[in-house]
Backbone bond lengths (Angstrom), bond angles and torsions (degrees), N, CA, C in turn:
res aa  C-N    CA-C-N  psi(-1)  N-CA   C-N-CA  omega(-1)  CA-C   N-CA-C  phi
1 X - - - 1.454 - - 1.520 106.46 -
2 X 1.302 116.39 103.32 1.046 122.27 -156.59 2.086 118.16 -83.12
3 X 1.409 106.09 -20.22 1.588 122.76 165.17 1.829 110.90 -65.13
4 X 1.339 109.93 -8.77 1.603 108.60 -167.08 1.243 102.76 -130.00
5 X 1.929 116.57 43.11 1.180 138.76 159.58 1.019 102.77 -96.24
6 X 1.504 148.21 -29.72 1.067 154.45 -132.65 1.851 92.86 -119.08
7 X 1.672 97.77 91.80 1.390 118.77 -168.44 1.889 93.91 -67.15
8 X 1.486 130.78 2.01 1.284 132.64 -131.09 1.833 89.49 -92.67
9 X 1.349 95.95 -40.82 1.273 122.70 -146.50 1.658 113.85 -123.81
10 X 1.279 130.58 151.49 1.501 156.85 155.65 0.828 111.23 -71.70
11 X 1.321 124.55 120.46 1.769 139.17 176.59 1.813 92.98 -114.40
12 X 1.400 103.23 129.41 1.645 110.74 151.00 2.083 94.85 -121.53
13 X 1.575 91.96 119.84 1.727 76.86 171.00 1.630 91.38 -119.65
14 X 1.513 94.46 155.77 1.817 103.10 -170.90 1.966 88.04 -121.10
15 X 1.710 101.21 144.84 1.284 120.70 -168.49 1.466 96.49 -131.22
16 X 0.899 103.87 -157.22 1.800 130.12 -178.16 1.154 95.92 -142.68
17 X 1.358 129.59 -12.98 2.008 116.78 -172.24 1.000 130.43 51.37
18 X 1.641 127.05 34.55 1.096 129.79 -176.03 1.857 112.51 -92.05
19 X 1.989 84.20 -49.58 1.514 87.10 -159.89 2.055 103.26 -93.57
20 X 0.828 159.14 12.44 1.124 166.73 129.31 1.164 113.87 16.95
21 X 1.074 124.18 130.81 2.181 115.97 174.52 1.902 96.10 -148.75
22 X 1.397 95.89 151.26 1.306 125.44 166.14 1.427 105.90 3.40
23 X 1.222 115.31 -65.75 1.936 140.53 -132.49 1.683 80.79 -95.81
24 X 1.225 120.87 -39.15 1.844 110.77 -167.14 1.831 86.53 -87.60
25 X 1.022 113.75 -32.87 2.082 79.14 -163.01 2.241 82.08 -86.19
26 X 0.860 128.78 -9.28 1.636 126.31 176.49 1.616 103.06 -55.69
27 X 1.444 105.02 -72.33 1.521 119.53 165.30 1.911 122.34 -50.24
28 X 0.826 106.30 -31.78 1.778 121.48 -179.75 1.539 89.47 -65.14
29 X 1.306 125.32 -75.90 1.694 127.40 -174.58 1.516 109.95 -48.81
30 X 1.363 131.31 19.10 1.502 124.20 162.27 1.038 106.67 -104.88
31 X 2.011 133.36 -21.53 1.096 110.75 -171.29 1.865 108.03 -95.43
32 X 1.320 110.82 -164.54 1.494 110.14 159.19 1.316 102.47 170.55
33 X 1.726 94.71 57.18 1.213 109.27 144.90 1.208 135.05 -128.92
34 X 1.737 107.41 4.73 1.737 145.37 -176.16 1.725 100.51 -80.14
35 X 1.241 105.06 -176.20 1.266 135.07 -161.60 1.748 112.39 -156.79
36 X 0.742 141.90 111.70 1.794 117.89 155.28 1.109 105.17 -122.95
37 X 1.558 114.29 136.63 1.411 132.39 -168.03 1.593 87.68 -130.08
38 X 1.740 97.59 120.10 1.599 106.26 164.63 1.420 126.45 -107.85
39 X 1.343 116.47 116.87 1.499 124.90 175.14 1.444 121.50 -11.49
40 X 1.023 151.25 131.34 1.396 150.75 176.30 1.681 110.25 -146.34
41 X 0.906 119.32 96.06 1.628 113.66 171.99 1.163 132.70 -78.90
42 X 1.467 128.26 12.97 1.424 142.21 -156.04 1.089 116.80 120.77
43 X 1.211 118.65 -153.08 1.542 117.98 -160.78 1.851 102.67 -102.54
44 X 1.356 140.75 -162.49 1.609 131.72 -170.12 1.471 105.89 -63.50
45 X 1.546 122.64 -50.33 1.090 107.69 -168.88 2.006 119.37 -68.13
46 X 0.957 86.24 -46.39 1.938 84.64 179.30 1.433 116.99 -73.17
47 X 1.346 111.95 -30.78 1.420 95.75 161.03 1.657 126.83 -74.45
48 X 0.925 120.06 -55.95 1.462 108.51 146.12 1.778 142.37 -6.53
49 X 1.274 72.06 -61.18 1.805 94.19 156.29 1.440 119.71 -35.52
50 X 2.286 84.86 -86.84 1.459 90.58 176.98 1.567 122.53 -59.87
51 X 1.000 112.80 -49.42 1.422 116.08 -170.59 1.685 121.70 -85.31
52 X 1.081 143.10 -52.44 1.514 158.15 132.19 1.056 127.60 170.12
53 X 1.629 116.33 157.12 1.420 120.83 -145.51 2.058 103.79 -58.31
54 X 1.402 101.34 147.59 1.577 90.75 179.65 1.828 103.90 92.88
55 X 1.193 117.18 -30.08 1.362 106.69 170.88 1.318 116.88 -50.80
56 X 1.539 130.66 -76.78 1.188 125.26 -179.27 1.342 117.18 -35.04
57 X 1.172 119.37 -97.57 1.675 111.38 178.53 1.555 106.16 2.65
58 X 1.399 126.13 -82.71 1.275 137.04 -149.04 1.886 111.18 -84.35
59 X 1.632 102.37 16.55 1.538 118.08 169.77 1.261 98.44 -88.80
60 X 1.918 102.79 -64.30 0.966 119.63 -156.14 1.495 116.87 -55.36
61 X 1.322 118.10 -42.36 2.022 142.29 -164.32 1.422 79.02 -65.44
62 X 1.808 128.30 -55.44 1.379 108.07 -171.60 1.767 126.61 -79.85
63 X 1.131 117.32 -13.20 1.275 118.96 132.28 1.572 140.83 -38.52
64 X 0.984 95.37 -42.81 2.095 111.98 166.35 1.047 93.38 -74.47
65 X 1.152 140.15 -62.20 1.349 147.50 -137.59 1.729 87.27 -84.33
66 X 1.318 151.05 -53.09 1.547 140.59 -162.81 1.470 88.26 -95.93
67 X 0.734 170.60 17.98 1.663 174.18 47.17 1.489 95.27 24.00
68 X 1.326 116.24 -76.08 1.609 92.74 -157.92 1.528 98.66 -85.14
69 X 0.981 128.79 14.25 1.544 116.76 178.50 1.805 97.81 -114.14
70 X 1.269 96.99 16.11 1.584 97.25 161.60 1.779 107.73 61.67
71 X 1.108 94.18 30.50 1.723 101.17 173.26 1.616 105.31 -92.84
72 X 1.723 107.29 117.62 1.698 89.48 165.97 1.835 120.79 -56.33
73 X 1.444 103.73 152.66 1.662 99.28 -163.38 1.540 90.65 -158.68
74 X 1.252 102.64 136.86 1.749 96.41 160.81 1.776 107.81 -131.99
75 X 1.271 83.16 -151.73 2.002 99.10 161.00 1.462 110.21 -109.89
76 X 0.793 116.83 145.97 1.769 128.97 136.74 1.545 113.45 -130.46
77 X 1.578 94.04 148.97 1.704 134.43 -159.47 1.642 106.32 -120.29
78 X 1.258 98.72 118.36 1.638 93.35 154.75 1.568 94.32 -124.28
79 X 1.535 87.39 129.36 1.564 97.66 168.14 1.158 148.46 -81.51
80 X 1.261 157.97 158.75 1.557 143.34 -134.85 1.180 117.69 165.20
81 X 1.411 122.31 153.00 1.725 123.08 178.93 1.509 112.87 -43.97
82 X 1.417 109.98 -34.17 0.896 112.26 176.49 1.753 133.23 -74.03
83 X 1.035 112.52 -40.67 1.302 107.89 175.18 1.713 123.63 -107.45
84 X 1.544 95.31 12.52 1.561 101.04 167.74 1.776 136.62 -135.37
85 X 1.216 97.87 133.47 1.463 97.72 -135.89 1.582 95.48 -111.46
């Protein structure tokens, strides 16, 4: 990832965590000056909803997945009728 050479600066990049492979969280563990924040809209059913069925699961696994490889990672929320009560 060639923007998170730039020792200058703080990257938070926000995903959905769907499409992710091996080689990006391999490369992700050299920097530590990034962020990845993965989409979460609520809990399985509403995100699902909003986003489509099978999303969650495959947010969440990449969440585990930058967690144990010691990648900082959070959530981000956009909020909505739907997921706020």
């Amino acid at each position: 990832i060639l923007l998170l050479q730039n020792n200058g600066c703080y990257y938070r990049l926000i995903s959905n965590g769907t499409l992710w492979t091996e080689k990006i969280f391999a490369e992700l563990n050299s920097y530590q000056n990034c962020e990845i924040l993965i989409s979460i809209d609520g809990g399985e059913e509403i995100h699902d909803y909003i986003r489509c069925k099978g999303a969650y699961k495959k947010a969440i696994k990449t969440l585990e997945i930058l967690k144990s490889n010691n990648i900082k990672t959070g959530i981000s929320t956009t909020i909505s009728k739907k997921n706020l009560r």
